[in-house]
N, C-alpha and C positions, 0 to 999 in steps of 0.2 A: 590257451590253457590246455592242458594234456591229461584231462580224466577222461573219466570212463563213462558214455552217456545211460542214462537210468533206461528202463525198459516199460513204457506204458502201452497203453489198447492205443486202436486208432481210433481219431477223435468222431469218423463218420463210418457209417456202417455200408454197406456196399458199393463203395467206391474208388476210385484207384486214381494213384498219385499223378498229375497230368506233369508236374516241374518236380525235381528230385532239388536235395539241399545242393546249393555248390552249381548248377546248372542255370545258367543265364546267358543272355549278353549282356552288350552296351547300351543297348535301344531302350529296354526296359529296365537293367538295373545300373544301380550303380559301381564300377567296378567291372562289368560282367558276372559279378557273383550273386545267386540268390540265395539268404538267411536264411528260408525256411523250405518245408515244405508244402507242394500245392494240389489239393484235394480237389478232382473235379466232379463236383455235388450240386444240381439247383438249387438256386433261391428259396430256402424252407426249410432245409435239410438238417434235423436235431445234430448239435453239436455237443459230445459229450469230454470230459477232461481226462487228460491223458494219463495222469494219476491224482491221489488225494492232494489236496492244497488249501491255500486261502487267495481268495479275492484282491490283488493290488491294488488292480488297474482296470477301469474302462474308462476310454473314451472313444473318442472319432471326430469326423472331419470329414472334406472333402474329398480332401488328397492322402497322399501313402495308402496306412492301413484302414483307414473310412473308420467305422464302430470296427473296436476290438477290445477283447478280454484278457488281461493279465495274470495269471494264479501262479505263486510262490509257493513253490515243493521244499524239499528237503533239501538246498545246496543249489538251486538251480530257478529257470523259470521256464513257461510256457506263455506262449503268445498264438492268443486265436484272432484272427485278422480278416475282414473283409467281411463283418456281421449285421446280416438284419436286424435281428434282436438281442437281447443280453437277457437273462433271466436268474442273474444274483447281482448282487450290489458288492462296494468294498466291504473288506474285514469278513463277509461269508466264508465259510469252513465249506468246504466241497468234497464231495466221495468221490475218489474214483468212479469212470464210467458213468457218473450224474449229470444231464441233462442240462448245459450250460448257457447254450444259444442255440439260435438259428444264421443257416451261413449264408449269404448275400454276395451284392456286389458292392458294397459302400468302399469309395477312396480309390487307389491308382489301380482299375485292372482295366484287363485285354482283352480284345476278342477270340485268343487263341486258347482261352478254358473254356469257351461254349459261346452263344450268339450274345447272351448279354455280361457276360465276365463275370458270371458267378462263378464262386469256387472258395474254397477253405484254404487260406493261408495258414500252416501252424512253423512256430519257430521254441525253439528250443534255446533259452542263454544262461550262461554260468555270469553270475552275481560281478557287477563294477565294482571298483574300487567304494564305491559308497554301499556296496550292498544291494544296489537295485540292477535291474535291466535295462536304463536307459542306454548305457555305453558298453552292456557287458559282452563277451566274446560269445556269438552266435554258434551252436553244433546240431547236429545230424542227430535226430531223435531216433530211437528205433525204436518197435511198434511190434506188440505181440504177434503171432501168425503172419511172422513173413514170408511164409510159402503160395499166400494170396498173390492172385497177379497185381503186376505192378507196369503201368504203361508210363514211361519218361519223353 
């Protein structure tokens, strides 16, 4: 799909992107493409949303994204992945910059975000054909003050 991605805050506060979107292999992704982007933040680290929304999705597992949060914006969604905790339930209304999790290492990470594979996954996807994010087309979030460093 060929819009135009929305412009939110970054979901952790002094941290910098350890994987950019689109940057992968094969060893760990599928395709060599990665969906999102990868915040490298300790296990604890407040997780806040990237704009106003509501609550789709949590869940987790062992594998992929472990605990992760799903919020449906205006046209679009957000995916925060690889979470200690959750701190709203579905159908929550959310503010901007509100306090949504904390970031972990739960489900498929690496030891190349830090010793024990914490780190913030967030991804960004325009609506499937059904209206959700399960299948919808994955894009490149951009993220207010991008004149912060940024390590890839």
């Amino acid at each position: 799909m060929d819009q135009k991605s929305p412009i939110g805050l970054r979901p952790v506060d002094g941290y910098m992107i350890t994987r950019a979107f689109g940057v992968g292999d094969i060893k760990h992704y599928k395709g060599g493409f990665h969906k999102g982007t990868d915040w490298g933040c300790p296990k604890g680290t407040p997780v806040k949303a990237y704009n106003a929304g509501k609550v789709t999705t949590i869940g987790g597992g062992p594998d992929g994204w472990g605990t992760y949060l799903v919020l449906a914006h205006d046209g679009y969604f957000t995916i925060y992945a690889h979470l200690l905790e959750t701190f709203c339930n579905p159908k929550d209304l959310i503010k901007q910059g509100q306090v949504i999790a904390l970031s972990g290492n739960s489900g498929n990470v690496f030891s190349s975000h830090g010793g024990d594979g914490a780190h913030l996954h967030h991804e960004g996807r325009w609506p499937d054909k059904w209206g959700t994010h399960g299948s919808g087309q994955p894009f490149e979030l951009t993220y207010y003050d991008e004149t912060a460093p940024i390590k890839v």
